[in-house]
C-alpha positions, 0 to 999 in steps of 0.5 A: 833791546834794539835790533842791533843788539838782537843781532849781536846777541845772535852773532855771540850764540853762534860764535860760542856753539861754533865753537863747542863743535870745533872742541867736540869734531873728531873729524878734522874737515868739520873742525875747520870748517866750524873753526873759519865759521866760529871766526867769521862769527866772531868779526860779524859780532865785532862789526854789530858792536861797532855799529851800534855804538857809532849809532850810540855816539851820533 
């Protein structure tokens, strides 16, 4: 597994337990924070894909 794919492995984990803890906060300030955090997880994720598959492509 290159480096790439490590990191958007990591990106993947994170989004998935950022988004756990938004399901289970019962305070709203914590559910939206980790909601935007799930999000940003989410496009960093979207962002390693891309990367890596222009590298595939060159």
């Amino acid at each position: 597994m290159t480096h790439l794919e490590d990191r958007l492995e990591r990106f993947e984990t994170l989004t998935a337990e950022c988004e756990l803890i938004t399901k289970l906060a019962t305070d709203s300030t914590k559910r939206e924070f980790y909601l935007k955090l799930s999000e940003q997880y989410r496009q960093l994720a979207a962002e390693m894909r891309q990367a890596i598959a222009t590298k595939a492509a060159a």
